[in-house]
C-alpha positions in Angstrom: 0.0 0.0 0.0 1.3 3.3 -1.4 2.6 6.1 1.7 1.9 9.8 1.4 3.2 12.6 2.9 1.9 16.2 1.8 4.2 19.2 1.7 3.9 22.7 0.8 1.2 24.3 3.0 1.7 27.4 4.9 0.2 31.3 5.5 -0.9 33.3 2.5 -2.2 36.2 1.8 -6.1 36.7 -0.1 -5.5 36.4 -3.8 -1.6 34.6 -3.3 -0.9 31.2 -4.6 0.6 27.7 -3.3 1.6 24.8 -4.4 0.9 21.9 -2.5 3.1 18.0 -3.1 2.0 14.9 -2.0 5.1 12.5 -2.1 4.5 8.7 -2.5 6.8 5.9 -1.7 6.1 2.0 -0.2 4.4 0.8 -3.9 3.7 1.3 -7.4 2.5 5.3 -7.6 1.1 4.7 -11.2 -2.3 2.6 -10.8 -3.7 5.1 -8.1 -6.5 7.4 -8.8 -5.6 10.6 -6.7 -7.4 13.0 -4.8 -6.8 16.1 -3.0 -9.6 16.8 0.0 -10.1 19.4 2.6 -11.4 20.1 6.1 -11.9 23.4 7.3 -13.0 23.5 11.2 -16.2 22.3 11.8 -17.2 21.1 8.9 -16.9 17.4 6.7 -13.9 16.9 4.8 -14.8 17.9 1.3 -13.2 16.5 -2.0 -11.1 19.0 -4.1 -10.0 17.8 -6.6 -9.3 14.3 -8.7 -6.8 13.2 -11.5 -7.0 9.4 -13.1 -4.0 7.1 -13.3 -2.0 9.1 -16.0 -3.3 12.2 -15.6 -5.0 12.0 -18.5 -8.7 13.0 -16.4 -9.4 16.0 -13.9 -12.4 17.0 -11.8 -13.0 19.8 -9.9 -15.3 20.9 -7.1 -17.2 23.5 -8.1 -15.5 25.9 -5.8 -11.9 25.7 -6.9 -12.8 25.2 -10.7 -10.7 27.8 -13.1 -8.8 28.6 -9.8 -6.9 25.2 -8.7 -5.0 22.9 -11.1 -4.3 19.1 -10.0 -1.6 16.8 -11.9 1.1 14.5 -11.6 4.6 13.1 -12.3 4.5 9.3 -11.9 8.0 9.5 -12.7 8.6 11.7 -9.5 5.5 9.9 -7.9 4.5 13.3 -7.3 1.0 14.4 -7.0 0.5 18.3 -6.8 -1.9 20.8 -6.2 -1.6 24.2 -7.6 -3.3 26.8 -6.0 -4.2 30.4 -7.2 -6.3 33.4 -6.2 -6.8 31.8 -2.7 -9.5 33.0 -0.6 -10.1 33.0 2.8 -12.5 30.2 2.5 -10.1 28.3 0.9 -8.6 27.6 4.6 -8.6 24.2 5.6 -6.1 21.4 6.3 -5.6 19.5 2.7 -5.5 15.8 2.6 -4.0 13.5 -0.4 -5.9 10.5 -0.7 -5.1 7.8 -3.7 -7.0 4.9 -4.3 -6.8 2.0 -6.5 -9.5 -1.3 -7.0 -7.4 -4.8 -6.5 -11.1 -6.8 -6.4 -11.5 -4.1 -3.6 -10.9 -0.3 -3.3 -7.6 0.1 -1.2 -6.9 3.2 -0.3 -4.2 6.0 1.3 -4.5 8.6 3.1 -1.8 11.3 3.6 -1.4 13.5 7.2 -2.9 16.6 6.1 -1.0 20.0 5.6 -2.2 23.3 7.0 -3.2 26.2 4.1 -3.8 29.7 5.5 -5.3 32.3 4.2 -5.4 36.0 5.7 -4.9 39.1 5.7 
């Protein structure tokens, strides 16, 4: 089962951009679908953003769409998240999640990193 550890998070300011990376290592990086998910305080954990095997597919929540961009390098096994006109509501801790069906879905989560944004 494939590890993650998420990197990249930190304060910025309204309208600033980040980058968020999601390192994989422990198993084949190619075959997993991969997510990016959120959770803001007191609310569910919400999914961001998805990108199929070879990157070839991306969806969007509705509330990042034309401002986030998800891809990868499964030559890095690299996921990323780039992130652009933040908003405040765009605080939350961000979660890489990967998944892959061997007769049943196995899945991965990473530890979360913290994105901040204010003023």
């Amino acid at each position: 089962q494939v590890q993650l550890v998420e990197s990249g998070g930190g304060l910025v300011q309204p309208g600033g951009s980040l980058r968020l990376s999601c390192a994989a290592s422990g198993s084949m990086f190619n075959p997993y679908n991969m997510d990016w998910y959120r959770q803001a305080p007191g609310k569910q954990r919400e999914l961001v953003a998805t990108i199929s095997t070879h990157g070839t597919s991306t969806n969007y929540a509705n509330s990042v769409k034309g401002r986030f961009t998800i891809s990868r390098d499964n030559a890095k096994n690299t996921l990323y998240l780039q992130m652009n006109s933040l908003k405040p509501e765009d605080t939350a801790v961000y979660y890489c999640h990967g998944r892959i069906w061997t007769g049943t879905w196995q899945e991965s989560w990473g530890q979360g990193t913290q994105v901040t944004v204010s003023s």
